[in-house]
C-alpha positions as CSV (number, residue, x, y, z in Angstrom):
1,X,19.7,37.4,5.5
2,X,22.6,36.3,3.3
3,X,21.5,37.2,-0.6
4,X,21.4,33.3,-1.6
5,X,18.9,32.7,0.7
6,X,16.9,35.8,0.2
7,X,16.8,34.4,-3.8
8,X,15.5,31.0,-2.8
9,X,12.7,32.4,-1.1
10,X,11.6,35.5,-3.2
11,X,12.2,32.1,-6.3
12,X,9.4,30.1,-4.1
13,X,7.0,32.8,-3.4
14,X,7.0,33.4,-7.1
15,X,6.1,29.6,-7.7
16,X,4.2,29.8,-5.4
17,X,5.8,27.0,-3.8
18,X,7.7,25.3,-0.5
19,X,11.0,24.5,0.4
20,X,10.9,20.9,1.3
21,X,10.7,19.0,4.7
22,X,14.2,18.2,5.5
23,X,13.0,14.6,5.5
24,X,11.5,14.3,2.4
25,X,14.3,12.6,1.0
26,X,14.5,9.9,4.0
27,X,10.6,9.5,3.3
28,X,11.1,8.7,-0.5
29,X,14.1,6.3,0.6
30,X,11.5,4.9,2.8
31,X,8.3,4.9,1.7
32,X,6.4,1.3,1.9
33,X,4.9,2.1,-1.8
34,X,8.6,2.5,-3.4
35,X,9.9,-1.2,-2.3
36,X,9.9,-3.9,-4.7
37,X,9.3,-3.7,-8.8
38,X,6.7,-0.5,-10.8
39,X,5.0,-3.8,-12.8
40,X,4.8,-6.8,-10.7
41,X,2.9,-10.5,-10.5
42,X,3.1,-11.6,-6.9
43,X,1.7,-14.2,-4.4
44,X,0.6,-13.6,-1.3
45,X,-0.7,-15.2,1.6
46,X,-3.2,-13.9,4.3
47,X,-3.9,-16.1,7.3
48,X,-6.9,-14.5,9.5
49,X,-8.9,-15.6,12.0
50,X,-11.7,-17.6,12.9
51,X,-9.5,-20.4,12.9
52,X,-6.5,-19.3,11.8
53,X,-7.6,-19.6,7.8
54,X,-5.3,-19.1,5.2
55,X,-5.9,-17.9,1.3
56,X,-3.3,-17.1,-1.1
57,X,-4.3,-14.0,-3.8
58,X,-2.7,-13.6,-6.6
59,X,-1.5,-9.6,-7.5
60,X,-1.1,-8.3,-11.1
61,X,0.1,-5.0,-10.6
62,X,1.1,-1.6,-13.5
63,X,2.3,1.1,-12.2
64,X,0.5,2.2,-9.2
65,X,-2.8,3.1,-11.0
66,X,-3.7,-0.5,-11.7
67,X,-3.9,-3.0,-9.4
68,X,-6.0,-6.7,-10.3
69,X,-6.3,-9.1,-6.9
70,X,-6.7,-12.8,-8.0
71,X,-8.6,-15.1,-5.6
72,X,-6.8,-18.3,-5.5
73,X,-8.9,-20.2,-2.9
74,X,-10.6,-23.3,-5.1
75,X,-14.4,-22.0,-3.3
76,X,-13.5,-18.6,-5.1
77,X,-11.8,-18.9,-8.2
78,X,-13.3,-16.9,-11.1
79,X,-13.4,-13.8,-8.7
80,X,-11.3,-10.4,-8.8
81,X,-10.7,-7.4,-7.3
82,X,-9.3,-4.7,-9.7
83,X,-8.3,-1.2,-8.7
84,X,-8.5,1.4,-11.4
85,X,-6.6,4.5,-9.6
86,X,-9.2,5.6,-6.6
87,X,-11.6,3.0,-7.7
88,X,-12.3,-0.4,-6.9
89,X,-14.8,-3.4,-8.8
90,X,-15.4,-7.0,-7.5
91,X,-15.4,-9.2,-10.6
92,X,-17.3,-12.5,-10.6
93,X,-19.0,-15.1,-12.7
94,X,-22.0,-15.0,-11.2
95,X,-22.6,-11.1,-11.6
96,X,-23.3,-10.1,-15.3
97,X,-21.3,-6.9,-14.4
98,X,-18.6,-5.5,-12.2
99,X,-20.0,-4.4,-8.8
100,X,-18.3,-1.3,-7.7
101,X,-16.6,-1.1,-4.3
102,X,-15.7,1.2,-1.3
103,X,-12.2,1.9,-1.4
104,X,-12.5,1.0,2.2
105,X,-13.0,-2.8,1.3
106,X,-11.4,-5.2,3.4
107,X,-9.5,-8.5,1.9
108,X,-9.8,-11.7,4.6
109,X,-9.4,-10.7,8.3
110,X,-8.8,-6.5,8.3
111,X,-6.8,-5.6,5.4
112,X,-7.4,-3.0,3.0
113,X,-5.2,-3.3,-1.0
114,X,-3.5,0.0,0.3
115,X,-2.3,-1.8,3.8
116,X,-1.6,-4.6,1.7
117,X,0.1,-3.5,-1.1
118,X,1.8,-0.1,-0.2
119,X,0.3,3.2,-1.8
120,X,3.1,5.6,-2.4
121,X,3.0,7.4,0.6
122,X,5.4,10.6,-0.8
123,X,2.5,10.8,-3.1
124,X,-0.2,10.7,-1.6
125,X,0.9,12.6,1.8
126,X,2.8,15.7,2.6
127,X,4.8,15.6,6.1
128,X,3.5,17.6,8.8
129,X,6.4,16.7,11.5
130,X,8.6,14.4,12.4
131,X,10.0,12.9,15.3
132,X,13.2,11.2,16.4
133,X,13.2,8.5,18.6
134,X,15.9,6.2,20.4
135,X,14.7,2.4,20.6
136,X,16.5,-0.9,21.4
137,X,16.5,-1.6,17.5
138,X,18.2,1.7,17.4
139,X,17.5,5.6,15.8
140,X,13.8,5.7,14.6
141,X,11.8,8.7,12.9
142,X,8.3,9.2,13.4
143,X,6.5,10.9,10.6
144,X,2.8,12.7,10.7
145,X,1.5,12.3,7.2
146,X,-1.5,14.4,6.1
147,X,-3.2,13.2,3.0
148,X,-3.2,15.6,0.0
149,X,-6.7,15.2,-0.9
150,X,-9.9,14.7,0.9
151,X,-11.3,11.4,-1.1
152,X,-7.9,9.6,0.7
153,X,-9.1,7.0,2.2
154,X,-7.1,7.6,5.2
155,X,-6.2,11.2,6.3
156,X,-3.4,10.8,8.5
157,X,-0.7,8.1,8.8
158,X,1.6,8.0,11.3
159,X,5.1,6.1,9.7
160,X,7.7,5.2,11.3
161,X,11.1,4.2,9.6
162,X,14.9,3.2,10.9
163,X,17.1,5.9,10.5
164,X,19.4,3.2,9.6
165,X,18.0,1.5,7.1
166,X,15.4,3.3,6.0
167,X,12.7,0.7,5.9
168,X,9.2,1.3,7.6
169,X,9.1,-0.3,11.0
170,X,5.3,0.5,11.2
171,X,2.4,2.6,9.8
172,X,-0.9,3.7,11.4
173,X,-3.4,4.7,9.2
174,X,-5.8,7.3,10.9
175,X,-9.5,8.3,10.1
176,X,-10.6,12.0,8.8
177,X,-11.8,12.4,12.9
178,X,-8.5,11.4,14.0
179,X,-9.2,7.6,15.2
180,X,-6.5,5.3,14.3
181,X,-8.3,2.7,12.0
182,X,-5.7,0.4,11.0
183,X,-2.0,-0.7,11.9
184,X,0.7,-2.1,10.0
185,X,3.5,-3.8,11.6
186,X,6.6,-4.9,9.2
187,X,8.3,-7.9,10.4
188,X,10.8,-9.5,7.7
189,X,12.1,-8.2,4.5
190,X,13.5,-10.5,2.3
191,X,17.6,-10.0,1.2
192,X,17.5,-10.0,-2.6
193,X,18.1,-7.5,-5.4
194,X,14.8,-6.3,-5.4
195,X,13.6,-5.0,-2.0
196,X,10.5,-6.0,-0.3
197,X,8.6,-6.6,3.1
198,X,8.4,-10.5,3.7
199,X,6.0,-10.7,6.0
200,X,3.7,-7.5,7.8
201,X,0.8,-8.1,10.3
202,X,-2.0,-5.6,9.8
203,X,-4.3,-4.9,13.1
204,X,-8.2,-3.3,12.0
205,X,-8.8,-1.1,15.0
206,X,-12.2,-1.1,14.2
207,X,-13.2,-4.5,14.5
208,X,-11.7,-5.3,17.5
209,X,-8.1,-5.2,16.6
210,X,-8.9,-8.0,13.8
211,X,-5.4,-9.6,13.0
212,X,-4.3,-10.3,9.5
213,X,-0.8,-12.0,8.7
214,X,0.1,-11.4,5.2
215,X,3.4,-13.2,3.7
216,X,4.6,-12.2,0.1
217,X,5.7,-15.5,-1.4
218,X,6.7,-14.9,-4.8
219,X,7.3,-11.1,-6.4
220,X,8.1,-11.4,-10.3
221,X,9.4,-8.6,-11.9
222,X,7.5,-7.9,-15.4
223,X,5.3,-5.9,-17.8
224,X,1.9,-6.5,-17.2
225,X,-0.7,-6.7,-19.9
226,X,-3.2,-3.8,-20.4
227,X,-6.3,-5.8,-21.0
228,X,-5.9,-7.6,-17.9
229,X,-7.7,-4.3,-16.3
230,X,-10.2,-4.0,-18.5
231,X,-14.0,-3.3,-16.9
232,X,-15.8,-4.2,-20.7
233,X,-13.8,-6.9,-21.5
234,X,-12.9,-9.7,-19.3
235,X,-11.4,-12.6,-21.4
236,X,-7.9,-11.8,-20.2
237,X,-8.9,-12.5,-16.5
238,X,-10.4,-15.3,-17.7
239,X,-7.7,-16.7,-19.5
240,X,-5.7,-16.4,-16.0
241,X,-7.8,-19.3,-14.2
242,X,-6.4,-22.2,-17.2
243,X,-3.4,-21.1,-15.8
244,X,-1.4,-22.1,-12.2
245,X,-0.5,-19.4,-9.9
């Protein structure tokens, strides 16, 4: 064993540590939760069925912590969803308190805020194995994710991203048992500065492969208040509805 290498392993052992996938990089280039701004206000739309019905949220977002979902249809103004790290509270006027949520909790049609919204996948998952793959769009990689923690909602996602580009092509998002729960689909990125899926289609498994077509209209770049994520104090949110999306 040449004497380099014999360092960089007696140095890990001592961390008690591991070298790193040889795709970890790619993954970080890649990862769904990476794209686009840390502090955001967006607009989105989700058309589900019956009927094809469409309702446009509203998403404040800091960091990847906190996350505040504005409903925006006129039947359901006045009501939130806010996500406070691995917790989540519906807000409405007609409930004297926030009413906490399963993390599981699906927006219209199938689609969970993580599907939705991108958690960081290089954080929240370490890679188990990779794959590569020739297809008519060209080189892809197939990674096996394995969540870090037990309380992830889902335990295993299997993303796959253009060797190319380096942007997802699709994710499936796997149950603790092993049964794929949810896919994600990512159709059209827009071309600007600030990189971002466009459009996605999001399939829940569970409910009879339940469609959901979400399309990002606006994403706004910019520092997000504090008090808009407060659980004791709500006169920020409520100063949100004299305003226009």
């Amino acid at each position: 064993m040449p004497a380099w290498t014999f360092v960089t392993v007696i140095a890990l052992a001592l961390l008690g540590g591991q070298a790193p996938h040889p795709d970890a990089a790619l993954l970080r280039r890649g990862d769904i939760g990476a794209f686009g701004p840390e502090s955001f206000r967006a607009t989105l739309a989700l058309t589900a069925p019956p009927g094809l019905e469409r309702h446009e949220i509203e998403v404040w977002r800091s960091g990847h912590a906190k996350t505040l979902v504005r409903m925006l249809d006129p039947k359901e103004r006045g009501k939130f969803l806010l996500r406070l790290g691995d917790q989540m509270w519906f807000i409405s006027p007609s409930a004297k308190k926030p009413v906490k949520l399963n993390p599981s909790y699906r927006l219209y049609g199938g689609a969970t805020l993580d599907e939705v919204l991108g958690v960081r996948l290089s954080d929240a998952y370490d890679i188990e194995s990779t794959e590569r793959q020739e297809s008519p769009a060209g080189l892809l990689v197939v990674f096996i994710l394995q969540a870090r923690r037990p309380q992830q909602l889902f335990q295993q996602v299997r993303y796959v991203l253009s060797a190319a580009t380096a942007r997802p092509i699709s994710a499936t998002y796997r149950l603790r048992s092993g049964k794929d729960a949810t896919t994600v689909d990512f159709l059209e990125w827009n071309q600007g500065k600030a990189s971002h899926a466009r459009k996605l289609v999001v399939r829940d498994l569970l409910r009879k492969g339940t469609v959901t077509e979400i399309e990002v209209l606006t994403v706004d770049p910019r520092t997000v208040p504090d008090d808009l994520f407060r659980l004791d104090d709500g006169s920020a949110r409520r100063a949100l509805e004299s305003t226009k999306p």
